[in-house]
C-alpha positions in Angstrom: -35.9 -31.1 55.3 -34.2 -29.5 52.1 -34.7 -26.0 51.7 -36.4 -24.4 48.3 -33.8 -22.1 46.6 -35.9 -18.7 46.3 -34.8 -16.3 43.7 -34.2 -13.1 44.8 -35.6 -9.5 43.4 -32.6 -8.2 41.3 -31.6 -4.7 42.6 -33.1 -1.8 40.9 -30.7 1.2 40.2 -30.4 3.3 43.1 -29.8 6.5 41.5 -33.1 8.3 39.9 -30.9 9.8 37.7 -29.0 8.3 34.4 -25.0 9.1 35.0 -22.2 9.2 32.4 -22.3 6.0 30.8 -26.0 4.7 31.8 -27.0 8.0 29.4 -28.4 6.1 26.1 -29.4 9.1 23.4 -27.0 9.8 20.4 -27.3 12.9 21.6 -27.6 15.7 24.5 -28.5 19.3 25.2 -25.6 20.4 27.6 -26.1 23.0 30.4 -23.9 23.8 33.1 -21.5 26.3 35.1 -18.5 26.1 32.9 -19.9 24.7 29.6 -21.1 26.5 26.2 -24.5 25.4 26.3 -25.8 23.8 23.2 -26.7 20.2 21.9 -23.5 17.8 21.6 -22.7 14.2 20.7 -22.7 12.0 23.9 -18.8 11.5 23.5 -18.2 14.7 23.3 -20.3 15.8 26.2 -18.7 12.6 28.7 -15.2 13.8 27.3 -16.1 17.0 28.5 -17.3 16.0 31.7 -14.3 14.1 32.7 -12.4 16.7 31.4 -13.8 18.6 34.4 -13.5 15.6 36.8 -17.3 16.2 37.0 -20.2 14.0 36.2 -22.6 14.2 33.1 -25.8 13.8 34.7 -29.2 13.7 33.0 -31.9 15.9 34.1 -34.5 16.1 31.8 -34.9 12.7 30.3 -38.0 13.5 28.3 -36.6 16.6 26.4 -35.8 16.5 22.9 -32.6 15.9 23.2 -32.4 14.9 26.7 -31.1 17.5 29.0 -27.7 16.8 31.0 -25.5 18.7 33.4 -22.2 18.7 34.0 -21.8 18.9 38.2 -20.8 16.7 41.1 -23.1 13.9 41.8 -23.3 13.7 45.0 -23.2 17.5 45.8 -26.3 17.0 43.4 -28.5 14.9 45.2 -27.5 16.6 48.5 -28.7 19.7 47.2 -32.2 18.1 45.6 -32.5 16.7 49.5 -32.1 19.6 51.3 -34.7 21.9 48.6 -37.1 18.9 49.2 -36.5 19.4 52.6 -37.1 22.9 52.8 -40.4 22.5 50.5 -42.2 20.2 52.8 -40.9 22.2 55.6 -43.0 25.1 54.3 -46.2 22.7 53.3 -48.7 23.4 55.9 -50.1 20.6 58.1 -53.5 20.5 58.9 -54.6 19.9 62.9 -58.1 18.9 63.7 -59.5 19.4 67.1 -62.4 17.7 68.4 -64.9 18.8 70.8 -67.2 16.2 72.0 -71.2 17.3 73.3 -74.1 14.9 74.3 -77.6 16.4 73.2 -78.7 17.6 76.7 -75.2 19.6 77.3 -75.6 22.9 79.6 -75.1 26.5 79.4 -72.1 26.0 81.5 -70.3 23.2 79.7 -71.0 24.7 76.4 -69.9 27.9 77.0 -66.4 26.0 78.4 -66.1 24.1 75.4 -66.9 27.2 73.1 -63.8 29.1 74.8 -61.5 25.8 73.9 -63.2 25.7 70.3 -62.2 29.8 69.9 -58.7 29.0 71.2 -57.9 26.2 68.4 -59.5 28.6 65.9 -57.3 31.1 66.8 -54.8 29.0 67.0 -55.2 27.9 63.0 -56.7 24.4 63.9 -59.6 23.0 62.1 -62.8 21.8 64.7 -64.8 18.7 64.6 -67.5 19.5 66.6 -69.9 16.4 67.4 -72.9 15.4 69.6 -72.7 11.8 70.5 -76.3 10.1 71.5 -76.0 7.4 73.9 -78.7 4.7 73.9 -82.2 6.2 73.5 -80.6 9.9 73.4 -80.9 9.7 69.4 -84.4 11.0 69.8 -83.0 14.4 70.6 -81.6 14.7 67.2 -82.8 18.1 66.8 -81.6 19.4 69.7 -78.1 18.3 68.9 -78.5 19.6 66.0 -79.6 23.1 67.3 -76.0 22.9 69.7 -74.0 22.5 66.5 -75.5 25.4 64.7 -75.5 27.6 67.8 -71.8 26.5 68.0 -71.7 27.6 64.6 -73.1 31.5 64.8 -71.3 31.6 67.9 -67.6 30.9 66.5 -69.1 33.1 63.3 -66.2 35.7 63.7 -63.2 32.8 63.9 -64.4 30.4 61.8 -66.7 29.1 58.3 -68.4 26.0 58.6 -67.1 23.5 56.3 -69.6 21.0 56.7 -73.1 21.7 58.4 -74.5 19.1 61.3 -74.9 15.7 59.6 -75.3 12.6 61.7 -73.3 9.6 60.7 -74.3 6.6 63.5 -74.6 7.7 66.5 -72.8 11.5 65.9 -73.6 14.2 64.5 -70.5 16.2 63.1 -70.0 19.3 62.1 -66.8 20.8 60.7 -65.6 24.4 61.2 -62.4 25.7 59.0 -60.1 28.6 60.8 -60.6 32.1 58.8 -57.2 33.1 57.0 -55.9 36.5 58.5 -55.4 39.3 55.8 
């Protein structure tokens, strides 16, 4: 059996930014630690660069002229890694905590499940709070209903209710948002 030559995918350029030579405009606006800032021919502005035994590196593409810098390329990128780093080190992640009730659920095991609803409040968690009917148990809609909204003006002081009892299938879900502390 003779094998089909497949052409391969040619490899795309690896680095997001246009170095020295790869920089096409006539002309560039040049910023940098040890250079006069202004707008220079390209020449001038690679000279200059390898001058320094740096590299010209373009940063803003889209400027009129484009704007380069004259730094270390790798020490670059490293840098734009670790600030990206740091930035989605800082973005907040949302956690959402469920808490399950049937429609006929007790004082007891509500009040349980309210203490573990106030400790992920507290905790900054959102709450998905849900009644699931089993089999014929959908005809006590209202009274699953009624738990979520008691749930609700019970966890008042911790939380706002996002999204009041709707039932989707066989749940009815409610979400509650953690208050932000002043």
């Amino acid at each position: 059996m003779r094998r089909r030559f497949k052409p391969r995918p040619r490899r795309e350029n690896k680095n997001p930014h246009k170095i020295n030579a790869e920089i096409t405009a006539p002309e560039v606006r040049l910023v940098g630690d040890n250079v006069e800032m202004g707008v220079y021919p390209i020449r001038q502005a690679i000279a200059k660069s390898e001058e320094l035994g740096l590299d010209l590196v373009e940063i803003s593409p889209k400027a009129a002229p484009p704007v380069c810098k004259i730094i270390d390329y790798k020490k670059f990128l490293y840098e734009q890694k670790k600030r990206d780093k740091a930035m989605k080190a800082k973005a907040t992640k949302v956690v959402v905590k469920e808490i399950r009730f049937g429609p006929n659920t007790d004082d007891h095991d509500y009040e349980f499940k309210k203490k573990h609803a106030e400790k992920f409040l507290s905790d900054g968690a959102k709450l998905k709070a849900y009644v699931f009917f089993k089999g014929r148990s959908i005809v006590y809609k209202e009274q699953g209903e009624i738990l979520l909204l008691r749930l609700a003006q019970d966890l008042e002081d911790l939380g706002k209710v996002e999204q009041m009892p709707k039932l989707e299938g066989k749940r009815m879900i409610m979400f509650i948002a953690p208050k932000t502390k002043k």
